[in-house]
PQR file with spaces between the fields and no chain letter, atoms N, CA, C, O and H, PARSE charges and radii, in Angstrom:
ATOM       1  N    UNK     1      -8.985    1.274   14.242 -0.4000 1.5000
ATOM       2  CA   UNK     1      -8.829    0.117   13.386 -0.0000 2.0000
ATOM       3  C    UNK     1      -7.356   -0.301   13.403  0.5500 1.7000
ATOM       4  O    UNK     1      -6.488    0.535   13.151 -0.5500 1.4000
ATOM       5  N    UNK     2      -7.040   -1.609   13.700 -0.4000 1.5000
ATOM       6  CA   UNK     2      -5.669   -2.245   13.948 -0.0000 2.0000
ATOM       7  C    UNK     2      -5.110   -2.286   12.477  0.5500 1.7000
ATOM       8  O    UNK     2      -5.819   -2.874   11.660 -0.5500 1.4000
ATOM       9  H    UNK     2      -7.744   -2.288   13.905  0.4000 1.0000
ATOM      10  N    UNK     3      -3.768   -1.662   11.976 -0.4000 1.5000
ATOM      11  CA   UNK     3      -3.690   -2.157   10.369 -0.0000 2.0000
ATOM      12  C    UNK     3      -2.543   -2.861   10.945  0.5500 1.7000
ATOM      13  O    UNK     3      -2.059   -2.535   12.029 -0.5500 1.4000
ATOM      14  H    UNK     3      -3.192   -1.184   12.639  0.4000 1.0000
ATOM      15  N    UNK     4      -2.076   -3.895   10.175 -0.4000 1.5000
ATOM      16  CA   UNK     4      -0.965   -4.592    9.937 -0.0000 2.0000
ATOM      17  C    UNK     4      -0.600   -4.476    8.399  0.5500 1.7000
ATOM      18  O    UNK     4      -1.265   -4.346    7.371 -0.5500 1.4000
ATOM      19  H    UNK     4      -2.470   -4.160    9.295  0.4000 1.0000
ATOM      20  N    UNK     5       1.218   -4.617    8.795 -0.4000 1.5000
ATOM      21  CA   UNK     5       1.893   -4.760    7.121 -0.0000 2.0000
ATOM      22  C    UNK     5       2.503   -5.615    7.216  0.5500 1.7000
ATOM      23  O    UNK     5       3.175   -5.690    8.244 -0.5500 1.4000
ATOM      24  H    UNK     5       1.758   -4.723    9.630  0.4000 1.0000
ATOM      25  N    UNK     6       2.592   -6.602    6.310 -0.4000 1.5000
ATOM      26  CA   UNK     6       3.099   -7.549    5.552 -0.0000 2.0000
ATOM      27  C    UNK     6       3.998   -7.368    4.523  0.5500 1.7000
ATOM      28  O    UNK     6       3.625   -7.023    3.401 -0.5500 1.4000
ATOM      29  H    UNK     6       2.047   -6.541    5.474  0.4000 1.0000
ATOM      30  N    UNK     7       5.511   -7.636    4.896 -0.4000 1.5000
ATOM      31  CA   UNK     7       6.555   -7.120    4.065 -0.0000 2.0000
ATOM      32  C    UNK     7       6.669   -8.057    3.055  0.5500 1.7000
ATOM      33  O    UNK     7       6.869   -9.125    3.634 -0.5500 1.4000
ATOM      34  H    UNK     7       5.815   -7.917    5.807  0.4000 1.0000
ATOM      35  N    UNK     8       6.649   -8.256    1.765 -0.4000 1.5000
ATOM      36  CA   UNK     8       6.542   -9.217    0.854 -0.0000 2.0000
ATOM      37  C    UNK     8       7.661   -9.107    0.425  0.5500 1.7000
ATOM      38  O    UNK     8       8.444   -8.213    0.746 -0.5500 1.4000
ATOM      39  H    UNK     8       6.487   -7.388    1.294  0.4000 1.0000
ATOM      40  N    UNK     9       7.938  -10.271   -0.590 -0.4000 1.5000
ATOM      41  CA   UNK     9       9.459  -10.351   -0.947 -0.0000 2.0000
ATOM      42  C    UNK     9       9.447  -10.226   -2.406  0.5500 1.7000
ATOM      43  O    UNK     9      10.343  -10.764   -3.057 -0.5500 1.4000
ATOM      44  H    UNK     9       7.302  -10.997   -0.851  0.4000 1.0000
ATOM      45  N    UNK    10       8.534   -9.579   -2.963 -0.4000 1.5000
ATOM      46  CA   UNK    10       8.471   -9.278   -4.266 -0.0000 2.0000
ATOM      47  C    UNK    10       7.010   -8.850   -4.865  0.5500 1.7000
ATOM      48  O    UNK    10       6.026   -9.400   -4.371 -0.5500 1.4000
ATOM      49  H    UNK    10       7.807   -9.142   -2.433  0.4000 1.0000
ATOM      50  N    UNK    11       6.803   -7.744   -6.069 -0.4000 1.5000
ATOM      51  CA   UNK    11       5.718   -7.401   -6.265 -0.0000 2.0000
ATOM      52  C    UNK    11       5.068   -8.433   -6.597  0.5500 1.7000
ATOM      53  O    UNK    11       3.894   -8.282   -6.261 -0.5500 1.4000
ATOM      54  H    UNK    11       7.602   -7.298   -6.470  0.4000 1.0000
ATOM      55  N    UNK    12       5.262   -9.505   -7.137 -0.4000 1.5000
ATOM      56  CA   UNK    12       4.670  -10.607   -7.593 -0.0000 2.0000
ATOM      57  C    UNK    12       3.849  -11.119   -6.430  0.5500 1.7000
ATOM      58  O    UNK    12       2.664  -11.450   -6.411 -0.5500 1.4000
ATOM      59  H    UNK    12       6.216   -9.628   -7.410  0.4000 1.0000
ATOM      60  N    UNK    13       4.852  -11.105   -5.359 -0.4000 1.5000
ATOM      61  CA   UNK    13       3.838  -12.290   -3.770 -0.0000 2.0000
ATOM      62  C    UNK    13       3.155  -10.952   -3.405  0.5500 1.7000
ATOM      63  O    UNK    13       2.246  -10.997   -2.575 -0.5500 1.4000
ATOM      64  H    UNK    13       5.815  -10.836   -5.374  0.4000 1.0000
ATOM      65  N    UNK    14       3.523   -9.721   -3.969 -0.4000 1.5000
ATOM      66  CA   UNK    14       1.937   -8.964   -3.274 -0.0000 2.0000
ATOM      67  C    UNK    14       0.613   -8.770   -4.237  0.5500 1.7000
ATOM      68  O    UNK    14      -0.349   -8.245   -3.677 -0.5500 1.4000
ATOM      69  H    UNK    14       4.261   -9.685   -4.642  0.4000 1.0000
ATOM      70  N    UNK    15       0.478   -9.080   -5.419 -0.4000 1.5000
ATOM      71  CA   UNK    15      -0.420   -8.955   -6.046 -0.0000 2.0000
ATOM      72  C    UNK    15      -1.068  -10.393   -5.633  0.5500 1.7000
ATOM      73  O    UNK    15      -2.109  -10.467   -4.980 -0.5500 1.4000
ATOM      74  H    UNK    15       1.260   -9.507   -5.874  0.4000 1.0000
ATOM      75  N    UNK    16      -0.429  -11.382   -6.029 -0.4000 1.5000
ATOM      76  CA   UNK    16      -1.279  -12.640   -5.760 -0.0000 2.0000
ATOM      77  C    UNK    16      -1.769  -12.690   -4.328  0.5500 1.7000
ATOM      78  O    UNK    16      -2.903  -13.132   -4.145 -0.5500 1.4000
ATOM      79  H    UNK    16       0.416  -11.322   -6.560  0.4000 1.0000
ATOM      80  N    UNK    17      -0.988  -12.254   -3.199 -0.4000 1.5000
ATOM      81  CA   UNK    17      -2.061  -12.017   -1.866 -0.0000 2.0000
ATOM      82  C    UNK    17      -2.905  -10.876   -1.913  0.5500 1.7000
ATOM      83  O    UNK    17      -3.947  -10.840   -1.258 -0.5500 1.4000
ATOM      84  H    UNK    17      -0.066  -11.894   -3.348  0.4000 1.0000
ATOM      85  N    UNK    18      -2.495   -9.845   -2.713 -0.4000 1.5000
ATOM      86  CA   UNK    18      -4.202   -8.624   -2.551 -0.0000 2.0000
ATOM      87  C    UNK    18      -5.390   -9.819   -3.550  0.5500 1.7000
ATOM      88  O    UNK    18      -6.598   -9.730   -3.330 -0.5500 1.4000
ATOM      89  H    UNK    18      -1.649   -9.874   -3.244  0.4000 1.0000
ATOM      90  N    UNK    19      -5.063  -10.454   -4.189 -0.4000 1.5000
ATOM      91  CA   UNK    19      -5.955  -11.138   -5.268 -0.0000 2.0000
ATOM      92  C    UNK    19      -6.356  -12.049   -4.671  0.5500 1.7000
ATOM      93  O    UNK    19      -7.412  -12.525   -5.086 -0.5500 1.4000
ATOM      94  H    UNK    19      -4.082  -10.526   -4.367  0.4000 1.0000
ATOM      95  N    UNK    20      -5.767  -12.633   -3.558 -0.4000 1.5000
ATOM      96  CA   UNK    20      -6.507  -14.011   -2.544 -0.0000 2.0000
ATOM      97  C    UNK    20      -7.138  -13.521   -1.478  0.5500 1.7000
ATOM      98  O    UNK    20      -7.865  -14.198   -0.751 -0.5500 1.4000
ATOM      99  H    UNK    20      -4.909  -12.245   -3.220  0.4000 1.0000
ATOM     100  N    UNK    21      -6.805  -11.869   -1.271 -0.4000 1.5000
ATOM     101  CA   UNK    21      -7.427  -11.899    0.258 -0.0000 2.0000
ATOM     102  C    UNK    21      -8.766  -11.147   -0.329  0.5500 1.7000
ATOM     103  O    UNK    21      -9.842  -11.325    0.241 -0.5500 1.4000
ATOM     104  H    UNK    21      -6.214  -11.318   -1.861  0.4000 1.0000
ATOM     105  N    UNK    22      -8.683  -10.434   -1.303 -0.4000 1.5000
ATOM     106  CA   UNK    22      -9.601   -9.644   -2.106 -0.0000 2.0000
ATOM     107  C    UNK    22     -10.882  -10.702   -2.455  0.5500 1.7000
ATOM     108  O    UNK    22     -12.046  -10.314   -2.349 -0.5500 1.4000
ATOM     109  H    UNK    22      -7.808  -10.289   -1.766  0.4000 1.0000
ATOM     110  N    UNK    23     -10.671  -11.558   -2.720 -0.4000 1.5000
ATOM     111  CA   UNK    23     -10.934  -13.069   -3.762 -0.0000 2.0000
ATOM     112  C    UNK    23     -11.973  -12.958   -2.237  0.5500 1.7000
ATOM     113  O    UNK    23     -13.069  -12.404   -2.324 -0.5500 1.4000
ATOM     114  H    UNK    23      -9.726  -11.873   -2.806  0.4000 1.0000
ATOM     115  N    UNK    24     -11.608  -13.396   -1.221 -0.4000 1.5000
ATOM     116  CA   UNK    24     -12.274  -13.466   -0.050 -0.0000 2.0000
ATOM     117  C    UNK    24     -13.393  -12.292    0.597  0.5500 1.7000
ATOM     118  O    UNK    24     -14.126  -12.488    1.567 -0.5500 1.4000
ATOM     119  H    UNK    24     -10.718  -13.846   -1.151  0.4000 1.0000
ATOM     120  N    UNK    25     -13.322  -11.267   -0.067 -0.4000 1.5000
ATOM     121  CA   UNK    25     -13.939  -10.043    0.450 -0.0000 2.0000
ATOM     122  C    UNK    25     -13.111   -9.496    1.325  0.5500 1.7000
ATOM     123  O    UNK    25     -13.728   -8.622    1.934 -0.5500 1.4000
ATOM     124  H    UNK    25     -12.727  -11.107   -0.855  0.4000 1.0000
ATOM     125  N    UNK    26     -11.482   -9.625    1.862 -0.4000 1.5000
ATOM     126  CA   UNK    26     -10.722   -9.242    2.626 -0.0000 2.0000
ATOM     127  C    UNK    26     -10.448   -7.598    2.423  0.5500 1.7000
ATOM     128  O    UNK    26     -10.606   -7.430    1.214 -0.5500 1.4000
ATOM     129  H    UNK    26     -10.981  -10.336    1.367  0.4000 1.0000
ATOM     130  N    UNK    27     -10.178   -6.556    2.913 -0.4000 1.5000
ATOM     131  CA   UNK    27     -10.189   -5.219    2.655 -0.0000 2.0000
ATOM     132  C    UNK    27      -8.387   -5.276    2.701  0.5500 1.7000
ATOM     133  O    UNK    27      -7.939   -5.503    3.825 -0.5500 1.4000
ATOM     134  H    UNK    27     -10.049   -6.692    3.896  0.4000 1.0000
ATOM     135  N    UNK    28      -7.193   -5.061    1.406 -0.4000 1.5000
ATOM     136  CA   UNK    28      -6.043   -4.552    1.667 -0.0000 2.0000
ATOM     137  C    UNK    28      -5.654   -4.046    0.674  0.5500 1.7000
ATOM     138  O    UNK    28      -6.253   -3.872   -0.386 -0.5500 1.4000
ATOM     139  H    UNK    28      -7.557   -4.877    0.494  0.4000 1.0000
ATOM     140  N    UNK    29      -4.625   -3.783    0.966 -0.4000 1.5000
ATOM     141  CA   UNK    29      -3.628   -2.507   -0.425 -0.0000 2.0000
ATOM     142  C    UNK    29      -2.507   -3.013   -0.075  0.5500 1.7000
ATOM     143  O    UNK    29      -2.107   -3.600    0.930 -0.5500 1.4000
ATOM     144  H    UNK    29      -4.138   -3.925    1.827  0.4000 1.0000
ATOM     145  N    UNK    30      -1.894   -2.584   -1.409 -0.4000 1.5000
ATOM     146  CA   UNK    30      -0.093   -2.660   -1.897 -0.0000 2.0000
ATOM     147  C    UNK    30       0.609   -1.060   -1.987  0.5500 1.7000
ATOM     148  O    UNK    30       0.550   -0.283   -2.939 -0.5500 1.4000
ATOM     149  H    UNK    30      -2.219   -2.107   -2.226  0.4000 1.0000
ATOM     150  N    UNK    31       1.201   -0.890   -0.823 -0.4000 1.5000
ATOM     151  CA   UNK    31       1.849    0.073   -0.712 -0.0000 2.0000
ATOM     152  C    UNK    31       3.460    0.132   -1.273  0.5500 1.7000
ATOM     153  O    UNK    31       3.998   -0.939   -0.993 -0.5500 1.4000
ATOM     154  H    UNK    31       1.249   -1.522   -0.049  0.4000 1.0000
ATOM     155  N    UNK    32       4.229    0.893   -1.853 -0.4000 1.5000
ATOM     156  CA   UNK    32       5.780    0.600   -1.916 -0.0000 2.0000
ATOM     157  C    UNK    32       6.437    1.219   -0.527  0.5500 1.7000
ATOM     158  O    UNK    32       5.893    2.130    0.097 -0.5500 1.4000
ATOM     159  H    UNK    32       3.792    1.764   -2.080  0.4000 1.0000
ATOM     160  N    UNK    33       7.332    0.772   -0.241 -0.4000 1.5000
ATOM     161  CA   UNK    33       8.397    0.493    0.618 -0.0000 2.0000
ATOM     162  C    UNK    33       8.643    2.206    0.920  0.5500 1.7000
ATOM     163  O    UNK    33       8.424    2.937   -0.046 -0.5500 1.4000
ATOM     164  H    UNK    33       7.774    0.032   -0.747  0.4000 1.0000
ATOM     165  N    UNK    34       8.924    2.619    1.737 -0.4000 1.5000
ATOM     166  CA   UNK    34       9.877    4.099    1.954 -0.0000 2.0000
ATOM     167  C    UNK    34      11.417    3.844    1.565  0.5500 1.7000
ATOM     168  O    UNK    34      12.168    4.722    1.142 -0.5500 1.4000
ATOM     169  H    UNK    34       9.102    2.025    2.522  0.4000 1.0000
ATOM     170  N    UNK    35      11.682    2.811    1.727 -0.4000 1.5000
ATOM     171  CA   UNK    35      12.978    2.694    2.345 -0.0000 2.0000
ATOM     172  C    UNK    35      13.060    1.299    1.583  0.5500 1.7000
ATOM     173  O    UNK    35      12.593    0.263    2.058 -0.5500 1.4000
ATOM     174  H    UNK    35      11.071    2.098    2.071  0.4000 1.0000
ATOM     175  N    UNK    36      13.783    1.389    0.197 -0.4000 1.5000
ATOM     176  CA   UNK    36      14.296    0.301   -0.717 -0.0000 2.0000
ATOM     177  C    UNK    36      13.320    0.371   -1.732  0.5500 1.7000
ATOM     178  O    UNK    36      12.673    1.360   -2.076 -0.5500 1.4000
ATOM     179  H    UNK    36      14.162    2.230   -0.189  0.4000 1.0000
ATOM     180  N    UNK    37      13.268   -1.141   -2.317 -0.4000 1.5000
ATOM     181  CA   UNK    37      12.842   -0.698   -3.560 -0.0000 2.0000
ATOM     182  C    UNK    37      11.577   -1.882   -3.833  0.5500 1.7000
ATOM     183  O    UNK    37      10.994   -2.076   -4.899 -0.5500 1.4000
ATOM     184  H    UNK    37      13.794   -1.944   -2.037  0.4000 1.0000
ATOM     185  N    UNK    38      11.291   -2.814   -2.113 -0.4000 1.5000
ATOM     186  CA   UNK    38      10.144   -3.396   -2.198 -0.0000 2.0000
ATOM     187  C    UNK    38       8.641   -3.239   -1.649  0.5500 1.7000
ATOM     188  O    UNK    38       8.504   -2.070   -1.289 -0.5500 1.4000
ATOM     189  H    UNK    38      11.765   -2.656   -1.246  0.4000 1.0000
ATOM     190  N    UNK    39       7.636   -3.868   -1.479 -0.4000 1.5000
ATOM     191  CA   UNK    39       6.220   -3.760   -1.370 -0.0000 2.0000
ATOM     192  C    UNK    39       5.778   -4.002   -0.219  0.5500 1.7000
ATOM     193  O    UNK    39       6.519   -4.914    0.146 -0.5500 1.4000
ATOM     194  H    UNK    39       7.747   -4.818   -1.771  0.4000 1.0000
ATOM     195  N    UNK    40       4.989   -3.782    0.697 -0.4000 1.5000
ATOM     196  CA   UNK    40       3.916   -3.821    1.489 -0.0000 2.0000
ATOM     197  C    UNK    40       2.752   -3.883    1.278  0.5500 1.7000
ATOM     198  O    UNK    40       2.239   -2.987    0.608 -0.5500 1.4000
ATOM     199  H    UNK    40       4.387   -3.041    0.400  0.4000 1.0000
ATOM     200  N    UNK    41       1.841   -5.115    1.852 -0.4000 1.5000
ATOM     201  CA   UNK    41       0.464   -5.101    1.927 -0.0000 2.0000
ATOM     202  C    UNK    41       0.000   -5.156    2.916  0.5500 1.7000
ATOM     203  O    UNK    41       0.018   -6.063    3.748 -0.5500 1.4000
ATOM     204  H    UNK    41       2.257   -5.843    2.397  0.4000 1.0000
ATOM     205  N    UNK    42      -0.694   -3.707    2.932 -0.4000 1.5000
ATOM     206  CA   UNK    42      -1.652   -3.453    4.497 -0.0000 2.0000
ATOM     207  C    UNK    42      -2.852   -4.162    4.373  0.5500 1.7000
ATOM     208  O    UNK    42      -3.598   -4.200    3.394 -0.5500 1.4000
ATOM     209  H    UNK    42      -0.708   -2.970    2.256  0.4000 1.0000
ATOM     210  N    UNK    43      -3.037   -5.041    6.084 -0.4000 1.5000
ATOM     211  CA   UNK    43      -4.580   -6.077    5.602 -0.0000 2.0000
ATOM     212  C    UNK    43      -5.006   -5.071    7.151  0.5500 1.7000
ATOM     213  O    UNK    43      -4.267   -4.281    7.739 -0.5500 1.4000
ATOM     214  H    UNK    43      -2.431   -5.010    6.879  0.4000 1.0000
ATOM     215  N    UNK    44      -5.901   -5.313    7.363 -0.4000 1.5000
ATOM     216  CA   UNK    44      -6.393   -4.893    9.054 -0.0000 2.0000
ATOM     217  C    UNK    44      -7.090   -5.849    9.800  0.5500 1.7000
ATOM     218  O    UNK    44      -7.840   -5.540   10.726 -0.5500 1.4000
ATOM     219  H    UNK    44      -6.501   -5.955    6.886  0.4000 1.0000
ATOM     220  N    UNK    45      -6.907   -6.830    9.490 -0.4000 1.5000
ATOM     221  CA   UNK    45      -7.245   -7.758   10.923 -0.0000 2.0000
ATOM     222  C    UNK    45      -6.100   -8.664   10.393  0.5500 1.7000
ATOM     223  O    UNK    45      -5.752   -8.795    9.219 -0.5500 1.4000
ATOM     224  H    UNK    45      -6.298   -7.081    8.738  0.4000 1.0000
ATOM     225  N    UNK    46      -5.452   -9.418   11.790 -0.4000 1.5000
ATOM     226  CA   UNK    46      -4.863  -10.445   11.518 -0.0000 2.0000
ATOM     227  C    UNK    46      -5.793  -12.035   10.949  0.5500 1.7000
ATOM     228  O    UNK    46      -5.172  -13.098   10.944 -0.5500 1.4000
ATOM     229  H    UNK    46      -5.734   -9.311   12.743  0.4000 1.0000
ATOM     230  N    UNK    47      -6.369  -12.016   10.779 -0.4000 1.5000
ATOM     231  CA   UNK    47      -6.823  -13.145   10.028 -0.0000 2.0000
ATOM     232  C    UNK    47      -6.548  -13.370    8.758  0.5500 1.7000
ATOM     233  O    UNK    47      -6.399  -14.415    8.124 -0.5500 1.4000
ATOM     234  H    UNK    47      -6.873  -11.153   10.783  0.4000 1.0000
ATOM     235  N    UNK    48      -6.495  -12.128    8.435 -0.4000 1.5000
ATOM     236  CA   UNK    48      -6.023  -12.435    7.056 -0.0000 2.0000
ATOM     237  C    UNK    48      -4.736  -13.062    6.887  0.5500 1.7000
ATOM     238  O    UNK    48      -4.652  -14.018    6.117 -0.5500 1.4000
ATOM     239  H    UNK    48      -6.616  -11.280    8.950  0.4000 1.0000
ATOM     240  N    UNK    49      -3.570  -12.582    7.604 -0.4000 1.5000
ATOM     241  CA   UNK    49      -2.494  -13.010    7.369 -0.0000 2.0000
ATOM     242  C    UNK    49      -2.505  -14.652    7.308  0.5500 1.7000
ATOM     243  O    UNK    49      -2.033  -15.468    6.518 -0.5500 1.4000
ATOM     244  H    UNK    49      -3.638  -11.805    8.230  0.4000 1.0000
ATOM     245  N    UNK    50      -3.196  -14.736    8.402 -0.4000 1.5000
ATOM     246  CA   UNK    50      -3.644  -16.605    8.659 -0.0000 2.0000
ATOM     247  C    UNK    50      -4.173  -17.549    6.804  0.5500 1.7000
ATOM     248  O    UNK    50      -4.109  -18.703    6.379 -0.5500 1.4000
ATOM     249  H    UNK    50      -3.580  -14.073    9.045  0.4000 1.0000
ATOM     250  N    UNK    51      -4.623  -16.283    6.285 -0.4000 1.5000
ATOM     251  CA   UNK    51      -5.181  -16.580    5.225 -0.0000 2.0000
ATOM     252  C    UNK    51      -3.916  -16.717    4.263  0.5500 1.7000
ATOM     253  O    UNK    51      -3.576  -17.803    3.795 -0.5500 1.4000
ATOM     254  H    UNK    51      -4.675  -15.346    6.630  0.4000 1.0000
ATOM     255  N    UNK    52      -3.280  -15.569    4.022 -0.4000 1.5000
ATOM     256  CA   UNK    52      -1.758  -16.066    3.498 -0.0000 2.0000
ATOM     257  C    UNK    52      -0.910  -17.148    3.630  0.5500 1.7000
ATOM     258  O    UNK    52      -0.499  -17.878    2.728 -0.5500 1.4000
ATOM     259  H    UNK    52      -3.557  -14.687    4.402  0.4000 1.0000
ATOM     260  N    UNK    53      -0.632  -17.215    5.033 -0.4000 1.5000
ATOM     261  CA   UNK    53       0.200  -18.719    5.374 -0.0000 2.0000
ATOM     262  C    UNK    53      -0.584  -19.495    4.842  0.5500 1.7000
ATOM     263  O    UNK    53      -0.057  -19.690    3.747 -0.5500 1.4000
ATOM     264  H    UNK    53      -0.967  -16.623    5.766  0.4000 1.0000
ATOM     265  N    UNK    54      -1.753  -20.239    4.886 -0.4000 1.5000
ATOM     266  CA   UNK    54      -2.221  -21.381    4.551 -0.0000 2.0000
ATOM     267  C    UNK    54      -2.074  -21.429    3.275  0.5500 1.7000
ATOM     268  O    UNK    54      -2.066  -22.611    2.930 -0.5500 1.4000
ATOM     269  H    UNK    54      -2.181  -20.081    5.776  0.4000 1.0000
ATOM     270  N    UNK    55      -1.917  -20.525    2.145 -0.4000 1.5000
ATOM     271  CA   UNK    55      -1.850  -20.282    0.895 -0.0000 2.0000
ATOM     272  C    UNK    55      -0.264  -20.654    0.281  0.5500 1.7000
ATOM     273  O    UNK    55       0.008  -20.851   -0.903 -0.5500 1.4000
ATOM     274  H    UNK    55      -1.924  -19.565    2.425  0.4000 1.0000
ATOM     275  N    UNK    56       0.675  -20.687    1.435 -0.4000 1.5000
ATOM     276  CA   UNK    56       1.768  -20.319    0.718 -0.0000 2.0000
ATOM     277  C    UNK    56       2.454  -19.180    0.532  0.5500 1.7000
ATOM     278  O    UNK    56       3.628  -19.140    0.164 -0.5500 1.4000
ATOM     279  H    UNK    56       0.453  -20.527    2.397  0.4000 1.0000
ATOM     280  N    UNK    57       1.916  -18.444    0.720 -0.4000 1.5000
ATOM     281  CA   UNK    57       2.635  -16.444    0.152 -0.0000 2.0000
ATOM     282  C    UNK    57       3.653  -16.302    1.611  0.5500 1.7000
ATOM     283  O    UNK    57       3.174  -16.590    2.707 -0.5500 1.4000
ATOM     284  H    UNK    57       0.962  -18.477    1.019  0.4000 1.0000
ATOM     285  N    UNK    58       4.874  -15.900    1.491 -0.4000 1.5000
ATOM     286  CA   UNK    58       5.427  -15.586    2.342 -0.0000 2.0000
ATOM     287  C    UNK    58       5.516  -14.290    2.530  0.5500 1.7000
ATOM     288  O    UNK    58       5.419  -13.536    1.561 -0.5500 1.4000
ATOM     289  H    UNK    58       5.263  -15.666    0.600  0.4000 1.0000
ATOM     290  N    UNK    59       5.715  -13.806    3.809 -0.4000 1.5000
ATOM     291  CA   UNK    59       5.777  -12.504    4.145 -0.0000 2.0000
ATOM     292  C    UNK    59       6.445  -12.252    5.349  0.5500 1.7000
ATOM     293  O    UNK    59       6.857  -13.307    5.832 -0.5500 1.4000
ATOM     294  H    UNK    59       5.794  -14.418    4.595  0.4000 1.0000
ATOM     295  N    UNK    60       6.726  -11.213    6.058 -0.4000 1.5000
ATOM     296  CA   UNK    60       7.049  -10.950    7.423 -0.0000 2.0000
ATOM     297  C    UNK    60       6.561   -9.737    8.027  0.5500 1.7000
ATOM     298  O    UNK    60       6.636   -8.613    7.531 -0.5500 1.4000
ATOM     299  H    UNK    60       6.391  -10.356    5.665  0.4000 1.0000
ATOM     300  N    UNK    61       6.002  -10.082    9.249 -0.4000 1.5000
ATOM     301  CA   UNK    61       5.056   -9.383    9.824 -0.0000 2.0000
ATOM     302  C    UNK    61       5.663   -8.249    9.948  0.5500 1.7000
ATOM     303  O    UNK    61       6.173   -8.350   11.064 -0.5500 1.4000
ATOM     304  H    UNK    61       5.941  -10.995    9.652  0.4000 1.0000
ATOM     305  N    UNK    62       6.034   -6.911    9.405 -0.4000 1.5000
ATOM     306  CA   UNK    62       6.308   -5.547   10.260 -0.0000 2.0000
ATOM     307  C    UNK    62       5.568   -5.011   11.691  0.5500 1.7000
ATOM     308  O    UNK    62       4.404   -4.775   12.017 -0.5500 1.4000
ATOM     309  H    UNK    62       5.620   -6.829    8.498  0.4000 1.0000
ATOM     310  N    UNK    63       6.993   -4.946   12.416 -0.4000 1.5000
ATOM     311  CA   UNK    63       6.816   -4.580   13.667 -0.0000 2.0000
ATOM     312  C    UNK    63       6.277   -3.172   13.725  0.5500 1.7000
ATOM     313  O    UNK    63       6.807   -2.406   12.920 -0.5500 1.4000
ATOM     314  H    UNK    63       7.938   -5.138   12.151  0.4000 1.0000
ATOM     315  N    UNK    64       5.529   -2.767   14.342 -0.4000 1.5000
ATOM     316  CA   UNK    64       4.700   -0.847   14.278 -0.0000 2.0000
ATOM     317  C    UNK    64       5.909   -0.412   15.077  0.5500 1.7000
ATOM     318  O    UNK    64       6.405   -0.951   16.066 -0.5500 1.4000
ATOM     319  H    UNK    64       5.099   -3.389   14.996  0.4000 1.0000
ATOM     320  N    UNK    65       6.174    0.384   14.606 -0.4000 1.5000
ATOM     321  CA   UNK    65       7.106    1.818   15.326 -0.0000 2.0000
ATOM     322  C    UNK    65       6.852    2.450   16.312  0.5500 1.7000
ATOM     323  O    UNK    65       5.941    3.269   16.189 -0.5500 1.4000
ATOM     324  H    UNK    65       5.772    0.822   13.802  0.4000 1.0000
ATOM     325  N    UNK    66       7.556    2.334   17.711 -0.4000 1.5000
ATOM     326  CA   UNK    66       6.810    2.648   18.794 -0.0000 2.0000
ATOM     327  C    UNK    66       7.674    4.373   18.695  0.5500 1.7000
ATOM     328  O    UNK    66       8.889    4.441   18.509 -0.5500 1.4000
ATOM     329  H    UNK    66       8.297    1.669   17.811  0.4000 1.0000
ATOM     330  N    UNK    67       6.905    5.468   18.834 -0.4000 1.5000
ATOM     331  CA   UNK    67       7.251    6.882   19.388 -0.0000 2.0000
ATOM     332  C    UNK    67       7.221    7.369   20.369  0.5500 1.7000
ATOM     333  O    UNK    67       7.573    8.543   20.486 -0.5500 1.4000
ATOM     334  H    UNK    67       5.918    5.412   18.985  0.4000 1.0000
């Protein structure tokens, strides 16, 4: 299963996107950050994100960590 994270720029723009993609039957979570003191929302298909932009919610796609 592909997950993607969506770095949000405040807990606020991640509740209202788990609540729009949720709203949709979309499957994601609000994770906190390792590293600072903001939020991540994991969705697993990119469509969803498509679903964000059209909404307004800004975010930035996190790049996966290659090992």
């Amino acid at each position: 299963m592909n997950e993607f994270i969506a770095e949000m720029p405040s807990y606020t723009y991640a509740l209202k996107a788990e609540k729009l993609l949720k709203a949709r039957g979309i499957r994601c979570e609000i994770k906190r950050r390792e590293e600072g003191c903001g939020y991540n929302l994991h969705v697993y298909n990119k469509t969803s994100l498509a679903v964000l932009s059209k909404n307004g919610v800004p975010y930035k796609l996190k790049e996966p960590e290659v090992h």
